[in-house]
C-alpha positions in Angstrom: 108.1 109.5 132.6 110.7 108.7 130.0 109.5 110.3 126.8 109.7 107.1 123.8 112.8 107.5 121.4 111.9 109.1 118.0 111.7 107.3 114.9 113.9 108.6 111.8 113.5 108.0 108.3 113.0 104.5 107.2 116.1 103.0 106.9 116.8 100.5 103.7 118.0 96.9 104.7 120.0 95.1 102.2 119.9 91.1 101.7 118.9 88.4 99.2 115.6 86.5 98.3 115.5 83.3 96.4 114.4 83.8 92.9 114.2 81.3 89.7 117.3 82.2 87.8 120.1 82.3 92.0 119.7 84.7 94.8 118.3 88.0 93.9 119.6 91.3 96.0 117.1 93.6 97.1 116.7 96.6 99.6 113.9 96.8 101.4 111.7 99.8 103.8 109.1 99.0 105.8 107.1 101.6 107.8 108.2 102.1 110.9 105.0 102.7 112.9 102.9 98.9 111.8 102.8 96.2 109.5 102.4 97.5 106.0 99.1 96.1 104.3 100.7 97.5 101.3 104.1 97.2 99.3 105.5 98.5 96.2 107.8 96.6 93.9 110.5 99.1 92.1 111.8 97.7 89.2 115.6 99.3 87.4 116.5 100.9 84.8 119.5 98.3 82.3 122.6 99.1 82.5 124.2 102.2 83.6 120.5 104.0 83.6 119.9 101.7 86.5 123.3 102.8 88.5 122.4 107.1 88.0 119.0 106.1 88.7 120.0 104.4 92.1 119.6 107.9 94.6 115.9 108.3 92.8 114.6 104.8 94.1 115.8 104.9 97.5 114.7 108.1 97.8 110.9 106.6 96.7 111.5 103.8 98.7 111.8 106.1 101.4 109.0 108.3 100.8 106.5 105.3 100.7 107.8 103.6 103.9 107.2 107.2 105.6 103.7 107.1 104.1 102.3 103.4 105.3 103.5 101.2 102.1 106.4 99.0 102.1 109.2 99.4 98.9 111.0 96.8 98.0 113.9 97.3 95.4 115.1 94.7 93.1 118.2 93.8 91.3 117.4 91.8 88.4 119.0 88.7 87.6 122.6 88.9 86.3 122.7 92.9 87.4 124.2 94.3 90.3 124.8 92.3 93.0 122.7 89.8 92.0 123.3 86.5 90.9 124.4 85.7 87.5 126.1 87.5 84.7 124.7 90.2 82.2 126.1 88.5 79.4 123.8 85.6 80.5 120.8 87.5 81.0 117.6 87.6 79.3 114.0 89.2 79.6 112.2 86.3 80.5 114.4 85.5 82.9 113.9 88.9 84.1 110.3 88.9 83.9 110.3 85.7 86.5 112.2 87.8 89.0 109.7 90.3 89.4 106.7 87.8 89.8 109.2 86.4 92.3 110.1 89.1 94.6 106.1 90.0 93.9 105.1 86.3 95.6 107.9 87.6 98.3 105.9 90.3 99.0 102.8 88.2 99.6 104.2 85.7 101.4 105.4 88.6 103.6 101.7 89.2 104.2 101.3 92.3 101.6 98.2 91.7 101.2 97.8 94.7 98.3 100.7 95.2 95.8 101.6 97.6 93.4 104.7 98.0 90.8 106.9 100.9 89.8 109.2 100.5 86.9 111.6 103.2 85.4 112.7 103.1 81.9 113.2 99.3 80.5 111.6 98.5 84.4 108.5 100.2 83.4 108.1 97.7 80.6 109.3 94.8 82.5 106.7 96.0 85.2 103.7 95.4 82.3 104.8 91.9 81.4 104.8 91.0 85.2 101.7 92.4 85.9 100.5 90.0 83.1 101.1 87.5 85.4 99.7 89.1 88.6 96.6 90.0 88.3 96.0 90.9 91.7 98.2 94.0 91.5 96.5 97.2 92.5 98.2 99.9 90.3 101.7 99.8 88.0 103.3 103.1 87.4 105.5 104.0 84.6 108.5 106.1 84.8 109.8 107.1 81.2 108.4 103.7 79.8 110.2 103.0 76.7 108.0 103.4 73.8 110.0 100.3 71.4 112.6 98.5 72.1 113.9 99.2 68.8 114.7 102.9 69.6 115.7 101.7 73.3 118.7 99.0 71.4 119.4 101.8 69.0 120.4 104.4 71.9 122.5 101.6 73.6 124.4 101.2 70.2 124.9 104.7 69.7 126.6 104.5 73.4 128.7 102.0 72.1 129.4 104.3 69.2 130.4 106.9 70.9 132.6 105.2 73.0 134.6 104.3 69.8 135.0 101.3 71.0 136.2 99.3 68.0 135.5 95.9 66.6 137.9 93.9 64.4 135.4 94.6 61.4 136.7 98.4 61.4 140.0 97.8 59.7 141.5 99.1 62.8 139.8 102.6 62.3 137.6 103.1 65.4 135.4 105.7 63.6 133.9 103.7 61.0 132.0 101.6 64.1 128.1 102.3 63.1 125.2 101.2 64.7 124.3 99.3 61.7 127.8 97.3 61.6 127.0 96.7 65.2 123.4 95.7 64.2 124.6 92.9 61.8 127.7 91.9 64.6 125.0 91.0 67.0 122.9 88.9 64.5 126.4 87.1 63.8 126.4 86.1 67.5 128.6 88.2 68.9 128.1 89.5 72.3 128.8 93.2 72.7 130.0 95.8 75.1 128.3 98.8 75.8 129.5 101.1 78.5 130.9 98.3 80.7 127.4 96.2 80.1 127.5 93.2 77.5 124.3 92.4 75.4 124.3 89.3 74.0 122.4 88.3 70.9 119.2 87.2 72.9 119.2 90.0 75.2 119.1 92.6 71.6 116.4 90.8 70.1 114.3 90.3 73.2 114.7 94.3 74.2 114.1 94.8 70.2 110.9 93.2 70.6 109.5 95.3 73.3 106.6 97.6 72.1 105.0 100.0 75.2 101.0 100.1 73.4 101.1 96.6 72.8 101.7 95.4 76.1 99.9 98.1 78.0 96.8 97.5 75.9 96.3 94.3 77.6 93.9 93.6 80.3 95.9 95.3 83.7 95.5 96.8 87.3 94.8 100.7 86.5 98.1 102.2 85.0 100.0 105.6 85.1 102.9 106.7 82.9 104.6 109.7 84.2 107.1 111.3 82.0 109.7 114.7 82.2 109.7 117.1 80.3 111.7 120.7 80.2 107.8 122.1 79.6 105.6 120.1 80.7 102.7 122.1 79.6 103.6 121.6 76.3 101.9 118.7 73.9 103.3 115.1 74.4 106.0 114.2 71.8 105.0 112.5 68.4 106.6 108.8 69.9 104.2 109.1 73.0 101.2 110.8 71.5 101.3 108.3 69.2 101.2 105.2 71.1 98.8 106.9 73.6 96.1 107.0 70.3 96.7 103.2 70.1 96.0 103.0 73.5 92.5 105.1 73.3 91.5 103.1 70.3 92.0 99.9 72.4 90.1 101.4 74.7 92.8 101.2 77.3 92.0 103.8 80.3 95.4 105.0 81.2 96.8 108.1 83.3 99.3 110.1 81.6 101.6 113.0 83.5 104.1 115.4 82.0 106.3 116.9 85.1 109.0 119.1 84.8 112.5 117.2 85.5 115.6 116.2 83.7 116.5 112.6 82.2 118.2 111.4 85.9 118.7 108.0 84.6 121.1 109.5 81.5 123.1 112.4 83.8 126.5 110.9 85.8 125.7 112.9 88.8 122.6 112.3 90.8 120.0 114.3 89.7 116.9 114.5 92.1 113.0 115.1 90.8 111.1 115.9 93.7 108.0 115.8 92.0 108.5 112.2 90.3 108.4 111.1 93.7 105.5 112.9 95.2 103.1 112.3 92.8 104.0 108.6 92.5 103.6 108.4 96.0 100.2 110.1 96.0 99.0 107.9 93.3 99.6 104.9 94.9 98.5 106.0 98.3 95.4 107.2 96.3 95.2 103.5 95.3 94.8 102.4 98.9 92.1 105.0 99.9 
C-alpha cells in the first residue's frame, strides 16, 4: 500500500482581490488538512515598518494555517504591490480595504474572523472592527498610542535623512520637524525614507488616538507589546492610556514579551514568542 505523500508547511499564495479604492494584493494560507471555519486578517505596518516587518507576518501566517485558521495578508491601498500610489493614499481609504478583504473572507465561507494589526495596522484593525461587528477577537501588535507621536517619528526620519527642502537656505541641517510640520500644512507633499505623506495622509495619522478608539464597543481585544524586560511596569504612554481604558470600563488584555522593535531594525528580526502567543490567543478564541 502506497503510504500518502506528506504535507509541508503551508505554503503562501500570492494574487489580487477587488477592493473599493483597485485591486488589492494579498498572500494568503489555508490549512492544509480541511476547510478553515476560521481566518485571520493581518494588517501592515506604513512605510518601511511594513517592509522589516514582512518575515514576521508570513511567519504568523504560517503558524495559524498549521494550527486550523486561515491568514490572509493585505497590502493596503497605494502600498506595495497594490494598486494606487502612497502619495494618493489616505486612512479611510485604507480603513475600506480591510472591511473588504474582511467580506473576502466571508464570502470565502469563514464563517469566524478575527484581525491582527501591527503598529499603524493595529489601529487601522480598531476602526475596521467598528464596522464588523461579527469579528471574534483583534489583536494589537505595538498599537500606536497617538498619531501625533507616530507623525512626529516619521519626521524625525525625514530629519535624519537630511533630506533638505528649499526653505533651508540650502543648509540641509537646519530641516526640523517643525519646519516640516508647517511644510505639510502649506500643502506640500513630503518624502520620508522613500514613502510620500501627503497633507491628508499627516493629518489623518495625526488624528489617530489608540484609548479613544479602543474604548468603543468591540470583539474582545489584546495588545501585545516588547519590551527588553518585560517584567517591568508598562511605560508612562501605555499605562496611561490603559487607565483611560479601565475608566471606560473597557476589558482589554495587555502582554509585555521580551523582543526587539522588528518593524524599526533593517535585518529581519524574528520574535518567536509574538507569534506563539498570538496564535494561542486566537485559537483560544475558537475553543
Amino acid at each position: 500500500m502506497t503510504a500518502p505523500p506528506e504535507t509541508g508547511p503551508p505554503v503562501p499564495t500570492p494574487h489580487f482581490i477587488d477592493g473599493p479604492n483597485g485591486r488589492l494584493f494579498c498572500l494568503s494560507l489555508e490549512p492544509a488538512a480541511q476547510a478553515a471555519q476560521a481566518a485571520a486578517l493581518y494588517l501592515p505596518a506604513f512605510g518601511e515598518e511594513m517592509n522589516r516587518s514582512r518575515r514576521m507576518a508570513s511567519l504568523l501566517g504560517r503558524a495559524l494555517a498549521a494550527r486550523g485558521c486561515a491568514a490572509l495578508l493585505l497590502d493596503p491601498s497605494g502600498t506595495g504591490d497594490s494598486a494606487g500610489d502612497v502619495a494618493d493614499a489616505r486612512w479611510a481609504a485604507w480603513r475600506q480595504d480591510a472591511v473588504a478583504a474582511l467580506d473576502w473572507l466571508a464570502r470565502r465561507g469563514h464563517r469566524r474572523l478575527h484581525v491582527i494589526g501591527l503598529r499603524a495596522g493595529a489601529n487601522l484593525a480598531l476602526e475596521a472592527a467598528a464596522e464588523r461587528p461579527d469579528l471574534q477577537s483583534l489583536v494589537l501588535w505595538q498599537p500606536l498610542l497617538t498619531g501625533k507621536l507616530f507623525l512626529n517619528q516619521l519626521l524625525r526620519i525625514r530629519v535624519a535623512a537630511g533630506l533638505g527642502g528649499t526653505d533651508t537656505g540650502g543648509d540641509e541641517s537646519k530641516e526640523t520637524t517643525g519646519c516640516l510640520r508647517q511644510r505639510l500644512r502649506d500643502g506640500e507633499t513630503l518624502e520620508v525614507a522613500g514613502y510620500s505623506v501627503s497633507p491628508a495622509l499627516a493629518d489623518e495619522i495625526e488624528s489617530l488616538d489608540l484609548a479613544a478608539a479602543a474604548a468603543r464597543d468591540l470583539p474582545p481585544l489584546h495588545w501585545i507589546e516588547l519590551a527588553a524586560n518585560p517584567e517591568a511596569d508598562p511605560p508612562p504612554a501605555s499605562a496611561k492610556a490603559l487607565q483611560a481604558l479601565a475608566e471606560a470600563g473597557r476589558a482589554i488584555g495587555y502582554r509585555r514579551l521580551a523582543g526587539e522593535p522588528f518593524w524599526s531594525i533593517e535585518e529581519p528580526v524574528l520574535i518567536d514568542a509574538l507569534i506563539e502567543t498570538s496564535v494561542e490567543i486566537l485559537c483560544g478564541a475558537e475553543r
